[in-house]
Structure formats: structure tokens, C-alpha cells
N, C-alpha and C positions, 0 to 999 in steps of 0.2 A: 457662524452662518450655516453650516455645513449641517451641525445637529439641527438648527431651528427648521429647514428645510424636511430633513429627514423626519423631524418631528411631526412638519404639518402632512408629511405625505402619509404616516402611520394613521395620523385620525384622519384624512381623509378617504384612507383606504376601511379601516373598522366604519366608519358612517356606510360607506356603500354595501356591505357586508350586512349592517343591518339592515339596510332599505330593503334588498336583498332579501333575507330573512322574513320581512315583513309583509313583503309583497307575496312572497309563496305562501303564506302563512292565509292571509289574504284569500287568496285562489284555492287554499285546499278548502277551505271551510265554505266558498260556495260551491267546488267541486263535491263537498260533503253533502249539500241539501238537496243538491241534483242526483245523487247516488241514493239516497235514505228515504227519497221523497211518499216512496208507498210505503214500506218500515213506518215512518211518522205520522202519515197519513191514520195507518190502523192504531194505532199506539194512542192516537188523538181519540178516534171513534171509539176507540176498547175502553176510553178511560182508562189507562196504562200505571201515568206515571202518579204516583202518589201524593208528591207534592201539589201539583193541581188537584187533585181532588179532594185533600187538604184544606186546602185554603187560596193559591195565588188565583184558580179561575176566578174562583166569585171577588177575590179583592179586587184585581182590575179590571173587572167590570162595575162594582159596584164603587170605586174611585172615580171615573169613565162619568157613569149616572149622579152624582152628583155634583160635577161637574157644570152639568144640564147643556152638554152641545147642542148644535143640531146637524152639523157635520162634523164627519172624523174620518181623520188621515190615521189608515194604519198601517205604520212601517214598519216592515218587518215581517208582513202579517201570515207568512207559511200557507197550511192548507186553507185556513180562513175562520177558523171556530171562532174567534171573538169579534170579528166584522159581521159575522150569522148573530150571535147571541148579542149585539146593540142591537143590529135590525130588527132584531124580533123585538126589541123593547122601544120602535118606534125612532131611531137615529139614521140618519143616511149617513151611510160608510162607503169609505171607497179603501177599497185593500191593495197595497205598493211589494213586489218582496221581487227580489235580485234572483231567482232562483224560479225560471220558466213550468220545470217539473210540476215546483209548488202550486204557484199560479194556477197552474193547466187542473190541479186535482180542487182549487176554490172555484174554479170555473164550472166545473161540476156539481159541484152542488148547491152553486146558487144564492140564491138571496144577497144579494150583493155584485157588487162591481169592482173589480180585480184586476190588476195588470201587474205587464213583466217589468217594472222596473228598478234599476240595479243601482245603489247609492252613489257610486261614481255619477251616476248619470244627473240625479238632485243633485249633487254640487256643483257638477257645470251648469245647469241649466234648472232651478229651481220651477222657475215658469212652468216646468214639465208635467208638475201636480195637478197644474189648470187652477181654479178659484178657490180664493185662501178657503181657511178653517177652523171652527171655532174650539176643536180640539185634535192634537197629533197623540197619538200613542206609540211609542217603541216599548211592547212587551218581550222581552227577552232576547232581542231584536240587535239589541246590540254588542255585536261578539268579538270585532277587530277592536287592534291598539289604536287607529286612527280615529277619533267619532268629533273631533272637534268642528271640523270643515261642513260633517253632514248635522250636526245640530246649530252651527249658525245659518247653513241654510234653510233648515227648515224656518226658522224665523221670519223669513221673507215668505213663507206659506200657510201663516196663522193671522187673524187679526189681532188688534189690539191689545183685547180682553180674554183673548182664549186661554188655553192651559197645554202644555207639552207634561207627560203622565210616562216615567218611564220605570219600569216594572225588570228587576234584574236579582242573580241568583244574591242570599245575602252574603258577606263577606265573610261575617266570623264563622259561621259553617261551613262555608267552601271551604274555606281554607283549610280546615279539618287542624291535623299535625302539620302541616307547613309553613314554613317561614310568611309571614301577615307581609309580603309587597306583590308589588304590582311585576305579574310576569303571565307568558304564556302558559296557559293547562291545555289536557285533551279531553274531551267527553268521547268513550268509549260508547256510551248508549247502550251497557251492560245491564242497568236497573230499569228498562223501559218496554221489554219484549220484544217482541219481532226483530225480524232478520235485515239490523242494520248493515249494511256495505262497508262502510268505510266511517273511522275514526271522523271526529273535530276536532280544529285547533279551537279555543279561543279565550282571550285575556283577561284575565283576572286584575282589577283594582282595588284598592283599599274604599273603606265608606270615605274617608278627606279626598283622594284622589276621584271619586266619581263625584264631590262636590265642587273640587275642583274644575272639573269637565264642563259641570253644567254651566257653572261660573263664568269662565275667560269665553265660553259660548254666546254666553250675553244673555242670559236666562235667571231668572230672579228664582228661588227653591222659596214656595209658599210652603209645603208640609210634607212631613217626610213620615213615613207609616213602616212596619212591619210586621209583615203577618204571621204568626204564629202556628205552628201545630196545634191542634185543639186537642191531643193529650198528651203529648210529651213535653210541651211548650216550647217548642226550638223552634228559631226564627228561620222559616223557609225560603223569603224574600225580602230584599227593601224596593221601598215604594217612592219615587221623588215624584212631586206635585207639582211644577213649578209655572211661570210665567216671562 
């Protein structure tokens, strides 16, 4: 009895340790967007980072337009480049991100409709989005180990027929030389210019473990893309299409 006791208090105490872990993890990375926000902001405008210029901008947008929304939820959506670049092609966007800074610098520039909200806040309260949507977008958007709770919510914020389109780095390149699971990395923002503040945490999944995600979320995966370098041929992103 003595060991089984001592037993459950061992994993009771590692669980909180990780919650722990998780939760800071958590708060640096929007402490990150809050600190980086003008950093990323030019870094966006400069055309910086190579991969978007590449390939992943126009993939999801042009995933996005065939689609054929007429509204889209963008969560995630930072300074606001891909809520601008539907609008311009005739889509009413409304742009969601956790991260005030961000918000404050889409707010600037317009063409579009922006607010501060922070994913915690869509899980309690999905209603928060206001009237469904014929398509959601998490482009790169999704960086914590939790995402299960904010993708069944969004569910209750699409219609029937719509499409959730979420856009993330690929696995077998991130992962470079390292062990293929799922675990915390940091993005340094060393390959991007400007004078970032402060590291990111954020987590790294396998391609079965982000099919998993979408899955026990209750999301059916219609097509799954990846975009390529168009000359070195290394896959810069995958692409899930789902419903």
C-alpha cells in the first residue's frame, strides 16, 4: 500500500511539472509576439523570409481561393498579410491573433477587420467569433502542444460545408538531424532579419501526429498538399485541407 501511494504521488507530482512546463511554454510564445511584433511586422513587408517567398504565401492563398469562401476566419492571423491579400481578391476576412501588438500593427493597415483575440478565449466562448464561416485558416498559427480544445471549437464557428486549411512548417525538414517526435523546439528568428527580442518556444509534431490532431478534433482531412521549393525541391510546408 505504502509503495502504491508513493507511486501515485510520483506521477502526480511529474503531471504537474509538466502542466507547469506547458503553461510557461505557453506564455513565452505569446510573450514572444508581443516583443517581435515590429521585428516581424518588417520582416513581413521586406519579404524576409525565404520560405514564403518560395512557395507557402501563394500556396495558402491559393488553397484558400479554391476553396471559393465568402468569409474567412483567420486565426492566427499576426500583422494581417493574408486577411489583405484575400480581400484584395474579393473575400470578406475577419483576422483573430492572441497577440494585441500584432492586431494593433493589421489595424494599420487596413483593409480588413482585426481583433485582439486570444485562443483561450475561443474555447470558452466560441460565440466570440460572431457568425459562422465558410472557411477558417490557421496559417502557421498553430505553435502550442495543446490545439485540440481550439480546433474542436472552431467547429461550432464554420458551417456545414466549409473547409478548416491549416498551413504548418513540414516535419521532415524541421526536423533536420533530430530525433522524428513530437517535442518542444525554439525559433531563434535568426534566418528572418530584423532585430527580433526574444526567442519562441513551439512544438513540434510528426505528419501521423498532426493527423491525429485533426482527427480526435472531429475534422474529416479532405487533401493534404506540400509545397515545394521550386529549385531545390525540399518540401517547405504541409498543407491539411480538411472538413
Amino acid at each position: 500500500m505504502g509503495y502504491s501511494i508513493a507511486n501515485f504521488t510520483l506521477k502526480q507530482t511529474q503531471i504537474a511539472k509538466r502542466m507547469t512546463v506547458k503553461s510557461t511554454r505557453e506564455q513565452q510564445i505569446k510573450q514572444s509576439w508581443e516583443a517581435n511584433a515590429d521585428a516581424w511586422t518588417r520582416a513581413i513587408d521586406q519579404n524576409q523570409i525565404e520560405s514564403r517567398r518560395a512557395a507557402t504565401d501563394e500556396a495558402i492563398v491559393q488553397a484558400v481561393l479554391r476553396c471559393r469562401p465568402r468569409r474567412v476566419l483567420d486565426v492566427g492571423c499576426g500583422e494581417g498579410w493574408l486577411a489583405r491579400a484575400l480581400a484584395n481578391r474579393g473575400v470578406q476576412v475577419v483576422g483573430v491573433d492572441g497577440s494585441p501588438a500584432l492586431v494593433d500593427r493589421a489595424c494599420e493597415k487596413g483593409n480588413g477587420c482585426f481583433r485582439a483575440i486570444g485562443y483561450d478565449e475561443i474555447i470558452a466562448d466560441p460565440a466570440i467569433l460572431g457568425q459562422s464561416y465558410d472557411g477558417i485558416v490557421c496559417n502557421f498559427s498553430l505553435l502550442g502542444e495543446e490545439i485540440g480544445d481550439l480546433l474542436r471549437s472552431l467547429r461550432q464557428a464554420i458551417v456545414s460545408d466549409g473547409h478548416l486549411l491549416i498551413q504548418t512548417v513540414h516535419p521532415f525538414t524541421a526536423c533536420q538531424q533530430q530525433p522524428y517526435i513530437d517535442g518542444w523546439k525554439t525559433e531563434t528568428f535568426d534566418n528572418f532579419g530584423g532585430d527580433f527580442r526574444e526567442p519562441m518556444p513551439w512544438y513540434f509534431r510528426t505528419v501521423s501526429s498532426w493527423f491525429q490532431q485533426v482527427s480526435e478534433a472531429g475534422w474529416r482531412l479532405c487533401k493534404f498538399e506540400e509545397p515545394i521549393h521550386p529549385q531545390t525541391k525540399i518540401p517547405l510546408s504541409m498543407l491539411m485541407i480538411c472538413q
